[in-house]
VEXLOGU-119986 format. One record per residue (C-alpha): y, z, x. Coordinates in nm, 3 decimals, always signed. Layout:
ATOM       Y       Z       X
ATOM       Y       Z       X
...
//
This chain:
ATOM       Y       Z       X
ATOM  +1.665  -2.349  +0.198
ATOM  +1.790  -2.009  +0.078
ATOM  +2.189  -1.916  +0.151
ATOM  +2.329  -1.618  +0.043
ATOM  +2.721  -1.578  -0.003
ATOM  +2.888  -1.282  -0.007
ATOM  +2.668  -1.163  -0.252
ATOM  +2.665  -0.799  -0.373
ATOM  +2.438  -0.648  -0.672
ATOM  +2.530  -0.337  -0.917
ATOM  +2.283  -0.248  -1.207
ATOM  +2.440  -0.077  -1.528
ATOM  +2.567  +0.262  -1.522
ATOM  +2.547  +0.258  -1.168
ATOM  +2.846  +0.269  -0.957
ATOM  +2.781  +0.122  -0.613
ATOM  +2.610  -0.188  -0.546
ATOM  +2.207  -0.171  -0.497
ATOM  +2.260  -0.466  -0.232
ATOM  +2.659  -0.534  -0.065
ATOM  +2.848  -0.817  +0.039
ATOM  +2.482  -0.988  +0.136
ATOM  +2.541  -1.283  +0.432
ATOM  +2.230  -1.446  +0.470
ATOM  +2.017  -1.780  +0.541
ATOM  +1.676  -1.886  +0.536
ATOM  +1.591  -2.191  +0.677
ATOM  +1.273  -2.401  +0.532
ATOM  +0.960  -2.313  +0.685
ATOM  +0.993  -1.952  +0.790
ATOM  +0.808  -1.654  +0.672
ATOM  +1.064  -1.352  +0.635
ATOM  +0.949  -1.039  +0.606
ATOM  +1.153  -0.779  +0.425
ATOM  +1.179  -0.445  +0.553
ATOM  +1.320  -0.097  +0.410
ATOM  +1.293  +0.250  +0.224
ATOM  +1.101  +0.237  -0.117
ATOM  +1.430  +0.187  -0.339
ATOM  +1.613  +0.058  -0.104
ATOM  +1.668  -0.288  -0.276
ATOM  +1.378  -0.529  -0.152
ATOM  +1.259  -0.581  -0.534
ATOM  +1.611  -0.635  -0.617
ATOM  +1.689  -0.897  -0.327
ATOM  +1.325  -1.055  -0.371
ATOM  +1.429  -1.132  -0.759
ATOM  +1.736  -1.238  -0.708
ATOM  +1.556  -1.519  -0.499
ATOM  +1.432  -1.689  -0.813
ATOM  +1.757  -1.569  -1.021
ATOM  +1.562  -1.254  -1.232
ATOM  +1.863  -1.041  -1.085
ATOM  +2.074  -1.104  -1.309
ATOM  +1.933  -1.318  -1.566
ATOM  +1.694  -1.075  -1.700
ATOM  +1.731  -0.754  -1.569
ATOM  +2.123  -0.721  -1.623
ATOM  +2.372  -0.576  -1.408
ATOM  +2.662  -0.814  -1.219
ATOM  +2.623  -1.023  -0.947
ATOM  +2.873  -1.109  -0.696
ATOM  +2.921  -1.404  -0.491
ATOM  +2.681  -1.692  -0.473
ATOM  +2.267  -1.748  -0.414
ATOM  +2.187  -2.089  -0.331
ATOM  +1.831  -2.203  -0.342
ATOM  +1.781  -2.553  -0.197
ATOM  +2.170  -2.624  -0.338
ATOM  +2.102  -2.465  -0.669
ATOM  +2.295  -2.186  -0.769
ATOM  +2.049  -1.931  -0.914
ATOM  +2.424  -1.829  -1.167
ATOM  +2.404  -2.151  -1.309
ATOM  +2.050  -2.178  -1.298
ATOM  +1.806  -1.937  -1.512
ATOM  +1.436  -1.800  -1.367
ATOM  +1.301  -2.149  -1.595
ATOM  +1.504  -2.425  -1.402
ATOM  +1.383  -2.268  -1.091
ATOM  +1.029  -2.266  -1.159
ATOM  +0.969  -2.592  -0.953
ATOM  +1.115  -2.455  -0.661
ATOM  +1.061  -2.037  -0.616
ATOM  +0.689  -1.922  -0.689
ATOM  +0.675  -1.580  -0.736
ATOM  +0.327  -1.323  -0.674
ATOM  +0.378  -1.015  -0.831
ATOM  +0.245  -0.692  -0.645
ATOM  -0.086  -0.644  -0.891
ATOM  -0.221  -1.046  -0.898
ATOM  -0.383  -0.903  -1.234
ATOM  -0.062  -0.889  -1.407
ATOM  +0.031  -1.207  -1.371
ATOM  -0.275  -1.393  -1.500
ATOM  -0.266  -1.564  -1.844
ATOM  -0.621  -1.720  -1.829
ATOM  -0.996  -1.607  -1.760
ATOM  -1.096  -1.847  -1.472
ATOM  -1.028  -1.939  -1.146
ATOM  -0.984  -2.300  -1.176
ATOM  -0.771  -2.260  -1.508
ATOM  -0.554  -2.054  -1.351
ATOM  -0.469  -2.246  -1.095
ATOM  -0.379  -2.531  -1.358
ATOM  -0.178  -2.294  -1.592
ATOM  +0.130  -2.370  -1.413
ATOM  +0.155  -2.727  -1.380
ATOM  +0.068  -2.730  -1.760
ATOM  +0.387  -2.547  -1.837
ATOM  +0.550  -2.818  -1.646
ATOM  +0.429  -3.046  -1.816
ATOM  +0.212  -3.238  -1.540
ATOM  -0.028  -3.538  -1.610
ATOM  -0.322  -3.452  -1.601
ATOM  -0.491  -3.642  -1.299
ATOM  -0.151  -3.496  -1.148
ATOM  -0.272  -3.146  -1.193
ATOM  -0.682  -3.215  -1.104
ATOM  -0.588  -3.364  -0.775
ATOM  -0.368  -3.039  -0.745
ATOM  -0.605  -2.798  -0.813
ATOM  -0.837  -2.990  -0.594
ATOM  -0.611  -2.938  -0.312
ATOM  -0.509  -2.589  -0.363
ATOM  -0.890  -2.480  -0.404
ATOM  -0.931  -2.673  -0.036
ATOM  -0.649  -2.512  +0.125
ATOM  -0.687  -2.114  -0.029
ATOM  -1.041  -2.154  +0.032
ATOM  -1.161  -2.074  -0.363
ATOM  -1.426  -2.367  -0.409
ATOM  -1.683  -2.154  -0.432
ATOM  -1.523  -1.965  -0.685
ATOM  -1.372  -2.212  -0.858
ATOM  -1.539  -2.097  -1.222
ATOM  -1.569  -1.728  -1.154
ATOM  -1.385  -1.493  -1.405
ATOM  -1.062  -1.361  -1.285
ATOM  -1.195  -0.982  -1.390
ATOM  -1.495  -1.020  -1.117
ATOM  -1.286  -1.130  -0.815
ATOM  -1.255  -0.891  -0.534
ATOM  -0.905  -0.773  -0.388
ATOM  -0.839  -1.055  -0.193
ATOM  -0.977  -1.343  -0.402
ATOM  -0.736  -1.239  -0.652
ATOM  -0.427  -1.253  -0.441
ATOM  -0.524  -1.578  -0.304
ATOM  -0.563  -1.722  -0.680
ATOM  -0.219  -1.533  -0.782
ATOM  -0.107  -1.776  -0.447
ATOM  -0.265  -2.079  -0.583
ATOM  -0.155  -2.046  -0.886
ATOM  +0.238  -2.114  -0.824
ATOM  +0.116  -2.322  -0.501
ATOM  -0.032  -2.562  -0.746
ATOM  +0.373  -2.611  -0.849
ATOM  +0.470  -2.725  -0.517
ATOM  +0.703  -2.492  -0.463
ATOM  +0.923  -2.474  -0.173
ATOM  +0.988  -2.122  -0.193
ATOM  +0.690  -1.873  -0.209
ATOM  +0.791  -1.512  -0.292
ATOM  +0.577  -1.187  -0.271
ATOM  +0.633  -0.806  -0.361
ATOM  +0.344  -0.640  -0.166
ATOM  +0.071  -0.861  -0.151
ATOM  -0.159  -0.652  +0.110
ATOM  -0.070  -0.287  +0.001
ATOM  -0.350  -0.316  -0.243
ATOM  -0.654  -0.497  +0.013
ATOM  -0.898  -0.391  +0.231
ATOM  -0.828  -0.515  +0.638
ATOM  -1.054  -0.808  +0.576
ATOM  -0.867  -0.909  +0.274
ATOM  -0.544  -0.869  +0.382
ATOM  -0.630  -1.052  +0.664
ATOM  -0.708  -1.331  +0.460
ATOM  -0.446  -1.330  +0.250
ATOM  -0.214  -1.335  +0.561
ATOM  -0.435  -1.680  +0.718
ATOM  -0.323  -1.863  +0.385
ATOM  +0.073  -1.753  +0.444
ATOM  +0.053  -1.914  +0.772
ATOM  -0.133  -2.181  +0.689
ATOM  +0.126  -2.260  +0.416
ATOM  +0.412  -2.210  +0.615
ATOM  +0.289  -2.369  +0.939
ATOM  +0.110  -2.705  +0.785
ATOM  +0.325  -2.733  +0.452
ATOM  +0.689  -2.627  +0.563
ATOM  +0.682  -2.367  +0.230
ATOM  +0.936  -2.113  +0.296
ATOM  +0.765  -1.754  +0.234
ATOM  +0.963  -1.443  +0.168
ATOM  +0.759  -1.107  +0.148
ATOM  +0.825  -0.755  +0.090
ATOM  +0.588  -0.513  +0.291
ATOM  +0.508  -0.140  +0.347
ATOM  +0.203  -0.189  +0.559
ATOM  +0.427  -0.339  +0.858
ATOM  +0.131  -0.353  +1.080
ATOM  -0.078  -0.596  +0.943
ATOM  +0.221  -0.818  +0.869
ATOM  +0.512  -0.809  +1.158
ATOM  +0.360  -0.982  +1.451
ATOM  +0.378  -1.349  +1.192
ATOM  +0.730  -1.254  +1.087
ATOM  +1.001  -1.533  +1.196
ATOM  +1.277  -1.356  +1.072
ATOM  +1.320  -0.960  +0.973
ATOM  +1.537  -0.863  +0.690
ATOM  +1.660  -0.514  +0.709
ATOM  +1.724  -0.314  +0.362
ATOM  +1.911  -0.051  +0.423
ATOM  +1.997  +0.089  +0.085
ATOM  +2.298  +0.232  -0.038
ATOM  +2.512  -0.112  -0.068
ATOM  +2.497  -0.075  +0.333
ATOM  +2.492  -0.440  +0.497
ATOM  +2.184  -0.575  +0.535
ATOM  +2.106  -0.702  +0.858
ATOM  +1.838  -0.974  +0.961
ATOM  +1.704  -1.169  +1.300
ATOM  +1.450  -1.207  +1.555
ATOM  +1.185  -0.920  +1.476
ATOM  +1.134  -0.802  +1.861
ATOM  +1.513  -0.795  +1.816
ATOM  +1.502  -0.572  +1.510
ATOM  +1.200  -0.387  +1.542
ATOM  +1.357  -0.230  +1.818
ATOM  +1.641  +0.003  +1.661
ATOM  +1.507  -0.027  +1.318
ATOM  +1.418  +0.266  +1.096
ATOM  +1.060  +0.202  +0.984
ATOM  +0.818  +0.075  +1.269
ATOM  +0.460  -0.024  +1.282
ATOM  +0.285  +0.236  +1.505
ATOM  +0.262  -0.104  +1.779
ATOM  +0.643  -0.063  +1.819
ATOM  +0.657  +0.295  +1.806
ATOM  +0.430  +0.363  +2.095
ATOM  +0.629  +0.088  +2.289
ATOM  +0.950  +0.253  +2.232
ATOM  +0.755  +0.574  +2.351
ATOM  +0.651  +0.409  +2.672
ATOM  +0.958  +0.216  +2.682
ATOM  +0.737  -0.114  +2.712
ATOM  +0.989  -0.482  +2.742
ATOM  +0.979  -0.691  +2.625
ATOM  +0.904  -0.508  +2.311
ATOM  +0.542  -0.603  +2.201
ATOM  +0.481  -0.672  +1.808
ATOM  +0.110  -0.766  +1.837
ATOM  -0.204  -0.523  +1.944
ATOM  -0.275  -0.790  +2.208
ATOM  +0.048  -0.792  +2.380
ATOM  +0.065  -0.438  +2.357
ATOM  -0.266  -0.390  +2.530
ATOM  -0.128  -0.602  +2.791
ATOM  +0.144  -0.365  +2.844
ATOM  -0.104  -0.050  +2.827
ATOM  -0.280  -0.018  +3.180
ATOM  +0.023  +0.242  +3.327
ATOM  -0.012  +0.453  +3.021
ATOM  -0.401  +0.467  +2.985
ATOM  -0.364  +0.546  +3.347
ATOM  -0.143  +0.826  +3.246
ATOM  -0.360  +0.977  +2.980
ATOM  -0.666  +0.989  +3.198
ATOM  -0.851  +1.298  +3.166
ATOM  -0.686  +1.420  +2.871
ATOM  -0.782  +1.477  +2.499
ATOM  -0.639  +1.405  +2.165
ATOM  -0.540  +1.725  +1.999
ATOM  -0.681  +1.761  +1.667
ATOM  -0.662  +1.952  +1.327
ATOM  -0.807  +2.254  +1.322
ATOM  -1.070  +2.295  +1.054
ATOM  -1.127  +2.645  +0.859
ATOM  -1.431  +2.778  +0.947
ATOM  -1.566  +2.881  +0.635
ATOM  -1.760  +2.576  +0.536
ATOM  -1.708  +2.646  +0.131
ATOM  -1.912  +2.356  +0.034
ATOM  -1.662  +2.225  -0.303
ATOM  -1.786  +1.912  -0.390
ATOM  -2.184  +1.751  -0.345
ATOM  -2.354  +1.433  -0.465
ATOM  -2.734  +1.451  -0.399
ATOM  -2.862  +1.093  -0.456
ATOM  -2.622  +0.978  -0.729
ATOM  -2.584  +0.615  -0.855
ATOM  -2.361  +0.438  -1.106
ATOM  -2.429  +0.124  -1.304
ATOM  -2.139  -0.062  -1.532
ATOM  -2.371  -0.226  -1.730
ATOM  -2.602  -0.438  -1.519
ATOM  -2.412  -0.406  -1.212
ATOM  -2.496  -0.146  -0.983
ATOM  -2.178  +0.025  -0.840
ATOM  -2.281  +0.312  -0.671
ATOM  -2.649  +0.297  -0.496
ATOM  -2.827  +0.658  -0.430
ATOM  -2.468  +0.841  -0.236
ATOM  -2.539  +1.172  -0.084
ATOM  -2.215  +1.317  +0.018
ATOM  -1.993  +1.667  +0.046
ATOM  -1.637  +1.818  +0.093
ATOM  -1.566  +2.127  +0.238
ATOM  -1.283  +2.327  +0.211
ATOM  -1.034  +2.295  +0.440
ATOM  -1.175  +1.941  +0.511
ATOM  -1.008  +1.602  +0.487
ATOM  -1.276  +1.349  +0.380
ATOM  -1.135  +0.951  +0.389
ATOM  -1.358  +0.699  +0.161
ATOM  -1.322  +0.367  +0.304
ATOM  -1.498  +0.049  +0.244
ATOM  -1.379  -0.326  +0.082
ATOM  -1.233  -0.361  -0.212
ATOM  -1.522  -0.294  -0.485
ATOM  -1.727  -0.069  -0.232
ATOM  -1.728  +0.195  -0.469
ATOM  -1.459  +0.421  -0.386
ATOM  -1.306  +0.508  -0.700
ATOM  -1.626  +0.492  -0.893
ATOM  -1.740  +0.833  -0.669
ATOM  -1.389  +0.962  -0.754
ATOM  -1.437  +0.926  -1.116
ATOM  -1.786  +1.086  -1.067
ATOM  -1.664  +1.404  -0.890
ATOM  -1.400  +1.405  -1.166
ATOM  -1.670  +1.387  -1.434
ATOM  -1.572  +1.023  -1.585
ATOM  -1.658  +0.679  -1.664
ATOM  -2.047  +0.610  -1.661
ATOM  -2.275  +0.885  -1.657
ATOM  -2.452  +0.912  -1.310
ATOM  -2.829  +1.037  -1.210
ATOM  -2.906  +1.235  -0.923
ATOM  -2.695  +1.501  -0.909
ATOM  -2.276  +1.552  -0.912
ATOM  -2.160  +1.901  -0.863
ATOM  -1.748  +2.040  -0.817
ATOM  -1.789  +2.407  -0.689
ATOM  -2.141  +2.415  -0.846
ATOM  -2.105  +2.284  -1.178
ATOM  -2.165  +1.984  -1.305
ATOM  -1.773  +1.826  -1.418
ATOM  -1.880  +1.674  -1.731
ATOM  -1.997  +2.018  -1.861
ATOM  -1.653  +2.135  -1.802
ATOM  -1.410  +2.208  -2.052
ATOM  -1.045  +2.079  -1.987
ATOM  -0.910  +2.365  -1.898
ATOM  -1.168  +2.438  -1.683
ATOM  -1.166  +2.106  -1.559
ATOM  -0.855  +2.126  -1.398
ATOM  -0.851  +2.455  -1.229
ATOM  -1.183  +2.277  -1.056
ATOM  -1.085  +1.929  -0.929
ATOM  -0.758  +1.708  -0.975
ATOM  -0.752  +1.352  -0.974
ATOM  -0.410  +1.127  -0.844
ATOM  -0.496  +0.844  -0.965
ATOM  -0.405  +0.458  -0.794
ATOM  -0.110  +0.436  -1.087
ATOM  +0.015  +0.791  -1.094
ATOM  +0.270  +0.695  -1.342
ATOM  -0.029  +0.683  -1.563
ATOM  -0.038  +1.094  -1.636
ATOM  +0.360  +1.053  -1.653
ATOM  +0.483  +1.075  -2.032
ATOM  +0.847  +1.287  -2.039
ATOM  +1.091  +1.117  -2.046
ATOM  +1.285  +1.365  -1.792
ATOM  +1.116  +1.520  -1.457
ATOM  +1.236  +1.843  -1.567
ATOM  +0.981  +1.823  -1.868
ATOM  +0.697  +1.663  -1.703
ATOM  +0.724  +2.009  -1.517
ATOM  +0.735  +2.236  -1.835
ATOM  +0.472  +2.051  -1.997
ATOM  +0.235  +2.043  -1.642
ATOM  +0.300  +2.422  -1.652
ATOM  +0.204  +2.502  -1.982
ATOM  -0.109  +2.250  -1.933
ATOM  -0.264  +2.455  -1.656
ATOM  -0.178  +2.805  -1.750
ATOM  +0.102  +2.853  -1.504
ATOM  +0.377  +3.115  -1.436
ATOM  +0.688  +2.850  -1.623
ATOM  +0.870  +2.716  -1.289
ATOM  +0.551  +2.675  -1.077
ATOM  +0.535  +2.268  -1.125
ATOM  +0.926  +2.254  -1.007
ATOM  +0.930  +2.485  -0.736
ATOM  +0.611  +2.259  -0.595
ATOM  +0.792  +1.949  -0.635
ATOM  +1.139  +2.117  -0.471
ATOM  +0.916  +2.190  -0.128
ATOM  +0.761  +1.801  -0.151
ATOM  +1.044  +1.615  -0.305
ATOM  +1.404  +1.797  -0.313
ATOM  +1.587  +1.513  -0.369
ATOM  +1.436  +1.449  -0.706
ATOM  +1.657  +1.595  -0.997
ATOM  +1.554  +1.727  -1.316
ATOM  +1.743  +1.495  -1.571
ATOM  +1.600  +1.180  -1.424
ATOM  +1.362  +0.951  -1.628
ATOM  +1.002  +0.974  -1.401
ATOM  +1.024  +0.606  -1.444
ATOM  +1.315  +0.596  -1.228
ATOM  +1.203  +0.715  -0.946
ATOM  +1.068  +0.549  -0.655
ATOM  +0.690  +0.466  -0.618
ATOM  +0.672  +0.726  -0.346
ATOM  +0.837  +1.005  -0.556
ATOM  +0.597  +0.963  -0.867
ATOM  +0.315  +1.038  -0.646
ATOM  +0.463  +1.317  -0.507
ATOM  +0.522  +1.410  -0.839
ATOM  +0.208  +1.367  -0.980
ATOM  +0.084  +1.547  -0.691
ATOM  +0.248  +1.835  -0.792
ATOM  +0.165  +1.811  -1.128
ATOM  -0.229  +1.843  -1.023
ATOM  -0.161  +2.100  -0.804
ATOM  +0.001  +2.322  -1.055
ATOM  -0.344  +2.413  -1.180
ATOM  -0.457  +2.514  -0.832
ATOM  -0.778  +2.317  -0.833
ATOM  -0.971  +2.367  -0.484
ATOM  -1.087  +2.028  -0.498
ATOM  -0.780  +1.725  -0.450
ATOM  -0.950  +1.400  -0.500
ATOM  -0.689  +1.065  -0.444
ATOM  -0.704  +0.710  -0.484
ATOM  -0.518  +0.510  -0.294
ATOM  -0.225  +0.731  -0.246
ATOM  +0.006  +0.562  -0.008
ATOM  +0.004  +0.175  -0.181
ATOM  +0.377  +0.110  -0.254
ATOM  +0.483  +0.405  +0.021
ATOM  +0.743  +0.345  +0.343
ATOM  +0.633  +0.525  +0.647
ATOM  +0.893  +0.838  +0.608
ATOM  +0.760  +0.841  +0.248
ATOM  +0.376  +0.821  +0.370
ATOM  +0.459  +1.108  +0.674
ATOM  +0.591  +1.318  +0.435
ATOM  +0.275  +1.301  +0.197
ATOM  +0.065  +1.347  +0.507
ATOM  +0.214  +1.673  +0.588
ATOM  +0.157  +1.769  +0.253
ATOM  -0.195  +1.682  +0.233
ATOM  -0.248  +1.859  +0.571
ATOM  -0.096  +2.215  +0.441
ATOM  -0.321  +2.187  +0.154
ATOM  -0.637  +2.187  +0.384
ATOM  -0.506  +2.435  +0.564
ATOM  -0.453  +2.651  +0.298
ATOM  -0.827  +2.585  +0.183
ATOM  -0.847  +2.333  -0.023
ATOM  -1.087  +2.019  -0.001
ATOM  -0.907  +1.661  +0.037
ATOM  -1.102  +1.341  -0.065
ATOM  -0.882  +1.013  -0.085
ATOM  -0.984  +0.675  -0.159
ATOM  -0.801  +0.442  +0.105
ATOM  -0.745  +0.104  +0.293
ATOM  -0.461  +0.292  +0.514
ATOM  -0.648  +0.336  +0.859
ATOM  -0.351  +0.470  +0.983
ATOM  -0.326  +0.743  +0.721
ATOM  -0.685  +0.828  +0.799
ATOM  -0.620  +0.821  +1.148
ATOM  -0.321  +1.085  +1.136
ATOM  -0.513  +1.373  +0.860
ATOM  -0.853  +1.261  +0.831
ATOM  -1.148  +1.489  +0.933
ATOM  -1.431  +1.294  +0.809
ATOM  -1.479  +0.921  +0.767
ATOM  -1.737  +0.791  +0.488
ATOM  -1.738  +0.394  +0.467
ATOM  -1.913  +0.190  +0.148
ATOM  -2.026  -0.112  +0.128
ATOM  -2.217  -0.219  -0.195
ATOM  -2.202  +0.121  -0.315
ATOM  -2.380  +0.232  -0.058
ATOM  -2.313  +0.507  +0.238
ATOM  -2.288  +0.306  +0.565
ATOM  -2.139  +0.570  +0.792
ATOM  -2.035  +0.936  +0.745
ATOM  -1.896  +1.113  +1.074
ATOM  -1.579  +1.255  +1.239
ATOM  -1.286  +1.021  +1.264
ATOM  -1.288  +0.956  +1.559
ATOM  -1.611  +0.817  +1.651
ATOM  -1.640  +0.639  +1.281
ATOM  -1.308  +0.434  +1.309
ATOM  -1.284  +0.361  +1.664
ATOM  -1.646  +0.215  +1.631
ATOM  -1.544  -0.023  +1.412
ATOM  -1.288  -0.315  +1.488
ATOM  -1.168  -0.354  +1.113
ATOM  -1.090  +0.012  +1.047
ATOM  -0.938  +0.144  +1.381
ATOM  -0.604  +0.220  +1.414
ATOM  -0.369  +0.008  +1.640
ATOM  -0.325  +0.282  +1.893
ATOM  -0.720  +0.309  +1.938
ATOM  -0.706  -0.069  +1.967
ATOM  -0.417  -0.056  +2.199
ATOM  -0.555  +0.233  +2.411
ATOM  -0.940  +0.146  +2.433
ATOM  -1.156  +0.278  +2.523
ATOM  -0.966  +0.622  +2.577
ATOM  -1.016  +0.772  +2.208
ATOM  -0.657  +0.838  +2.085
ATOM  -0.546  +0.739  +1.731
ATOM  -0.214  +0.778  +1.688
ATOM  +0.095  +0.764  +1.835
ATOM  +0.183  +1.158  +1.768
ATOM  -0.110  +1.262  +1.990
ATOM  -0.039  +1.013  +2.284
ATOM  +0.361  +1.181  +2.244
ATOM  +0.193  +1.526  +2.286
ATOM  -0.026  +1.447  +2.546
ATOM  +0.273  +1.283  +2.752
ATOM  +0.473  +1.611  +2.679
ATOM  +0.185  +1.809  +2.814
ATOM  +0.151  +1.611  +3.167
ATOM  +0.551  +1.629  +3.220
ATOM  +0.548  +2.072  +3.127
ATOM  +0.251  +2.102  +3.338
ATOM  +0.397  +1.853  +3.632
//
């Protein structure tokens, strides 16, 4: 179905190839997952699927793509439309219409479709994605997941044979993902489409791979095959794989169930020992309170009555489905969008009384698209300009960002770098002002593991050093590695607020897969099982 010859990819003004001498086939009715380093060429291989590389983002390609026998050189993005559907990474970029159902028809109309062709189409497509019921809902009021499964029936609609994603979990809740990730199968198992997906969040996604494609970056080769085969020397790992490479578990397990299987020796191992944990400060410097605060958009109620604080030196995770109300208690603490009652307080003043300078020596907000504070057009003077925003000695922003991200150099355009290294930088930006209270919203969506580690570290020496952490997250495995404090919403409304452990290992959809894995022992990550095994062998 897909073939690619020899075929190596160089943007302008760069002078080795993003993607080198590329040998690869695809057979129909496979879901390949790709795998690799944020910037290591996934977007670049994913477009060059349905010809985009070259046609419209330039450079010079080498060698020969053939998709179904059409070569994508020959062939623009238009003449391929029938056969390669492509969902973007955010489904809400994509749309073009209001509602559900005309959505879903948009496509075949630019085909040019009959029209009983395209009802009996969108018939079919609401069966399969299981959108009846929303079938005349506006786009705009869609959760997470309902969105990504109309950005999916919208080019399914097409009959393609090719289905192409960039991301579609990193944005979803577990239960969305999850059901996201039922319609891939179901595509690829009962209609033979051939799906091709990029994805960070390796856990939720490897064990329904049929084929891994390794990124390496550089213009290295890539390399692709069985995933048991390449999960096991590959660079980036879901924590499943990485605790069986730690027990040294064969065959090497790629599901929590299989791993489980494998599990009795070590649980038998662990027995009678502890997960190590953070230390907390034990001032409890209370930095951040809601006492019985709500928040209405218009009619619609979207947080109910939340009483909830940060301390510093705490980590605090908000979890909860998409439209829960995370970000609307972010905004709160951050003193924007609707105005709430009850009571909001950031080191015992209200934020909207605030001035902006005062503002952010209180509380900094990273928002979901940090590129959105990024302006410059070098890093260098995002870093002069953060500086002179909060008041700081000139050099303070840069010598941040050297300790987070060296690798980043000053004459670079921000929108350059990597998804991973505009948080970081953003990050850094917030931090300049020294605000005791960090607030983030979804901070790793777009990361790769070494990318996400690396922020985690960060996050951790900022607690340590006193300040309070609240992020806004779907990651449980983030949460499971820094998090002090687990608060779940639902409806805008506080369903659980406790210590990490007890709040996500009492829950099947937010537990990590080592709790899974090792239940009902209480460890959460694969880290604290490789202490504890460290431990046992010094002390044996």
């Amino acid at each position: 179905m897909i073939v690619f010859e020899d075929v190596s990819i160089t943007y302008p003004g760069q002078d080795r190839p993003v993607l080198g001498h590329v040998n690869l086939q695809i057979p129909e009715g496979e879901l390949v997952l790709v795998v690799g380093r944020t910037g290591s060429g996934k977007t670049t291989f994913l477009r060059a699927i349905n010809g985009l590389v070259p046609h419209f983002t330039g450079g010079m390609l080498t060698g020969r793509i053939l998709i179904d026998g059409r070569d994508t050189a020959t062939h623009p993005p238009r003449e391929l439309a029938d056969l390669v559907g492509v969902v973007p990474q955010d489904p809400m970029s994509g749309f073009v219409t209001d509602i559900v159902e005309d959505e879903l028809a948009y496509g075949m109309e630019c085909l040019g479709l009959a029209p009983d062709v395209m009802r009996r189409r969108v018939e079919e497509t609401l069966d399969l994605l299981g959108l009846a019921d929303i079938r005349h809902r506006a786009l705009r009021t869609l959760s997470g997941g309902q969105r990504q499964r109309v950005a999916i029936g919208a080019v399914l609609s097409t009959h393609p044979k090719v289905l192409v994603l960039d991301e579609p979990t990193s944005a979803l809740d577990p239960g969305a993902a999850e059901e996201v990730l039922a319609a891939l199968q179901r595509l690829v198992h009962d209609l033979g489409v051939t799906v091709v997906m990029a994805e960070h969040r390796l856990e939720r996604v490897v064990q329904y791979a049929d084929q891994i494609v390794l990124v390496p970056g550089g213009g290295l080769p890539i390399t692709a095959g069985a995933p048991a085969e390449m999960m096991r020397t590959a660079p980036i790992a879901p924590p499943v794989v990485e605790l069986a490479r730690l027990a040294g578990w064969q065959p090497l397990p790629l599901s929590v169930r299989d791993a489980r299987r494998a599990a009795g020796s070590l649980r038998d191992l662990l027995v009678g020992q502890q997960p190590r944990l953070r230390a907390v400060t034990a001032e409890q410097i209370t930095l951040a309170t809601t006492t019985d605060a709500s928040v209405r958009y218009g009619t619609r109620p979207a947080l109910r009555h939340v009483s909830v604080s940060a301390h510093a030196g705490e980590i605090v995770a908000l979890m909860g489905r998409n439209g829960a109300g995370k970000s609307t208690l972010l905004n709160a603490l951050v003193g924007v969008g609707p105005e709430p009652t009850g009571s909001v307080r950031v080191n015992g003043s209200d934020p909207r009384t605030l001035s902006g300078s005062e503002l952010v020596h209180a509380v900094g907000l990273v928002p979901q698209e940090p590129a959105d504070l990024l302006e410059a057009t070098t890093v260098a003077e995002e870093c002069r300009t953060s500086d002179r925003d909060a008041a700081a000695e000139p050099g303070t922003t840069r010598a941040l960002l050297a300790l987070m991200a060296p690798e980043i150099e000053d004459g670079i355009h921000p929108r350059d770098l990597s998804e991973g290294q505009r948080l970081l930088l953003v990050l850094c930006i917030i931090l300049a002002a020294r605000p005791p209270l960090l607030l983030l919203d979804e901070p790793t969506r777009g990361l790769d593991y070494p990318t996400k580690a690396r922020l985690a570290t960060a996050l951790a020496d900022l607690a340590d050093a006193g300040h309070a952490i609240v992020l806004a997250t779907h990651d449980v495995e983030l949460v499971a590695e820094i998090a002090d404090r687990v608060v779940i919403l639902a409806d805008g409304e506080i369903v659980a607020d406790g210590a990490t452990s007890h709040v996500v290992t009492s829950s099947p959809m937010f537990a990590p897969q080592v709790a899974k894995i090792l239940a009902p022992q209480s460890w959460l990550t694969v880290q604290q099982v490789a202490l504890a095994l460290d431990e046992s062998e010094a002390a044996g």
